[in-house]
C-alpha positions in Angstrom: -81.2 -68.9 144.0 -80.1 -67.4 140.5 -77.4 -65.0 142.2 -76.3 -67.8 143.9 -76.2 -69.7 140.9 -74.4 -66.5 139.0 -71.7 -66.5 141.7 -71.4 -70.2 141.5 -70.7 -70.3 137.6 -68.9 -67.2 137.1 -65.9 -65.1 138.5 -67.9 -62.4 140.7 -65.3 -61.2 143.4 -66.1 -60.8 146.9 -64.9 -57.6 148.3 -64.5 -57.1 152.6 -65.7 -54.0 153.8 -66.1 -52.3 157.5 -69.1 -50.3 158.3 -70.4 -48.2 161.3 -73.8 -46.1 162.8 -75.6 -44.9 159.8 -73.5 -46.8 157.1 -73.9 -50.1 158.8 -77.9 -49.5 159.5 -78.3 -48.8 155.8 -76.9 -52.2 154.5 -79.2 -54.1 156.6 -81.8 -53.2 154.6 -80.4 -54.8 151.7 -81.0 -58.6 150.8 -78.6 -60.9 152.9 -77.6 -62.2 156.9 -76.1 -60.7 159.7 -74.8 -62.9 162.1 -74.3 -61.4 165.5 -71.3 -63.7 167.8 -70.4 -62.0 171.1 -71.2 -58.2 170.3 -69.4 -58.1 166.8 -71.9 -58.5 163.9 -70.9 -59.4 160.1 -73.3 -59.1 157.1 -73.7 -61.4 153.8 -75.3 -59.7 151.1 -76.4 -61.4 147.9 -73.9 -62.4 145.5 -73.9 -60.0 142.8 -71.5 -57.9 140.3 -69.1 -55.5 141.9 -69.7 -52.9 139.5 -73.1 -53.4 140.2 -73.0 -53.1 143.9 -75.3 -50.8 145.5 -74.4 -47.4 146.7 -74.8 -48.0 150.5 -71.8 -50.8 150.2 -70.0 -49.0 147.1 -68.9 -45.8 149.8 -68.2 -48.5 153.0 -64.7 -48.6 153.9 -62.0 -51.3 152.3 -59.3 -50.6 154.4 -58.4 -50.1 158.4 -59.9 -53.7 159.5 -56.2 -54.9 160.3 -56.4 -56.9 163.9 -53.5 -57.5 165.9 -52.9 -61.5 165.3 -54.6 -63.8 168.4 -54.6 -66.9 169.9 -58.6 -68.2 169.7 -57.9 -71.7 171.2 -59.0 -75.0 169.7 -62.3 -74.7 167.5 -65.5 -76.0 168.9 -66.9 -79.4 168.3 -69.7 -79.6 165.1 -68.8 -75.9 163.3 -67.2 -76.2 159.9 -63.3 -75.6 160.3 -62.0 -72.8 157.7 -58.1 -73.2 157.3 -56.3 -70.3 155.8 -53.2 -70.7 154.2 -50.1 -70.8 156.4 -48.0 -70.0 153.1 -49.9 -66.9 151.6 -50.1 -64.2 153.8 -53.3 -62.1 153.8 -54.5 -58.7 155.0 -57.7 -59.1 157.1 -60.4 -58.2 154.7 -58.7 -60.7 151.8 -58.7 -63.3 154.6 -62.5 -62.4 155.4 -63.3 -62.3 151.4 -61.8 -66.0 151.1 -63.7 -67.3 154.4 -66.4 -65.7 152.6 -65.8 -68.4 149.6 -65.4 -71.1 151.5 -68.7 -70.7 153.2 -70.5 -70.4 150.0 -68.9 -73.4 148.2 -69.4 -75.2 151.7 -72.9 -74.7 151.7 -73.2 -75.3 147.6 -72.4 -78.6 148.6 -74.6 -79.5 151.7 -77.6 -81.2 150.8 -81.4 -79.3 152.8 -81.0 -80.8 156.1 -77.4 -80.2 156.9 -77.8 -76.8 155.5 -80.7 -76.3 157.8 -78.8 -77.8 160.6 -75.8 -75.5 160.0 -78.5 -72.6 159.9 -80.0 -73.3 163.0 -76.5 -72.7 164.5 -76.3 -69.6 163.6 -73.8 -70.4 160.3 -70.9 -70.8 163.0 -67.7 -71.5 162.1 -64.2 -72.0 163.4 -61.6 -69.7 161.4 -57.8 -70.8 162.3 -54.6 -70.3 160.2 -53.5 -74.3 159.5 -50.3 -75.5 160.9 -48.2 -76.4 157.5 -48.3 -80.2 158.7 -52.0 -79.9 158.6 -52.0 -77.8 155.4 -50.5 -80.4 154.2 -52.2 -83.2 155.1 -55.6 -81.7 154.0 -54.4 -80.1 150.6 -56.6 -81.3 148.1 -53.6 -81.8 145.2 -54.9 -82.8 142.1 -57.7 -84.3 143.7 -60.7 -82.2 144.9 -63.6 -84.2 144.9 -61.6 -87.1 146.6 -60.3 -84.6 148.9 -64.7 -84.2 149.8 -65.3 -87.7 149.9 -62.3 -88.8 152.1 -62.4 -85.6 153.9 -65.4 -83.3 153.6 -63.1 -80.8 152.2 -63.4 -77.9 150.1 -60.5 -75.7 148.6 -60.6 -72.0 147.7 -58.6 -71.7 144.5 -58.2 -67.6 143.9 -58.1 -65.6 140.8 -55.7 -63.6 142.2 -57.2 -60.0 140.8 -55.5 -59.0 144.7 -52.9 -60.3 147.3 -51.9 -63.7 146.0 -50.9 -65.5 142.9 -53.3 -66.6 140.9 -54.7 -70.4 141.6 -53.2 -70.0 145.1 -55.6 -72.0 147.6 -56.1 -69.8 150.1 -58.6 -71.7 152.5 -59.6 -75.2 153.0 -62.6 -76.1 154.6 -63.9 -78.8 156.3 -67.2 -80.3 157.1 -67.8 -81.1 160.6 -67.8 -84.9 160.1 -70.6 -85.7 162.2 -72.6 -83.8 160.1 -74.9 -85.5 157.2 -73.9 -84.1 153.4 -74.7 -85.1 150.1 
């Protein structure tokens, strides 16, 4: 709980990185999740200081994670919907970093049994780049904890030590509303 706690209160960056054979067997022994969702696997490690990060992710690779852009359809029923910003472009692993935010506030906010609901599905979510009209009509404004009463959603503000400006929301996301939170 305290580096949660640490990432909550302070400004520790996420950073994105790729990994393979040897380099991606070693990080699984550090503290964190893997999530495995049709063959391709993704790892959460602990919250914790960049230059503190251990050697087996301090030599992992930044860059070469750039996808061709797809089409994945309308997001399932009951997963959390992460919006990224239709107005600031991102490269993959920024994009990844921010989802990577989103789910952490997301779950900050949850109370035990909708955390342990969300667990037991495998901490799915539904990544999609928003339409502007639904950018729009989701944007928090001035307003963020109206915008999680009224509509279980959460905005990424970034410090924008990378790609974007700095207090640029870069992903909204959204509760699944059938879904209990405190």
């Amino acid at each position: 709980a305290e580096p949660m706690h640490a990432w909550l209160d302070n400004r520790i960056r996420k950073v994105a990185r790729r990994a393979r054979g040897a380099h991606w067997a070693a990080v699984q022994d550090l503290p964190g999740i893997t999530v495995e969702i049709d063959g391709a696997e993704a790892r959460a490690l602990v919250p914790g200081l960049v230059a503190e990060a251990p050697k087996e992710v301090s030599r992992l690779q930044i860059s070469g994670s750039e996808l061709p852009p797809d089409e994945p359809g309308p997001p399932p029923a009951g997963v959390p919907l992460l919006l990224l910003n239709p107005h600031a472009p991102m490269t993959v692993g920024k994009a990844a970093a921010q989802v990577g935010h989103a789910t952490m506030i997301l779950a900050a906010l949850l109370d035990d049994d909708a955390l342990a609901g969300w667990a037991a599905r495998g901490y799915r979510t539904a990544v999609r780049t928003a339409s502007v009209a639904r950018w729009k009509e989701l944007h928090p404004g001035d307003d963020p904890e109206g915008a999680w009463r009224r509509d279980r959603v959460v905005a990424v503000r970034d410090a924008g030590f990378t790609e974007v400006d700095p207090g640029t929301i870069t992903v909204l996301a959204q509760w699944a509303p059938e879904q209990a939170v405190s």
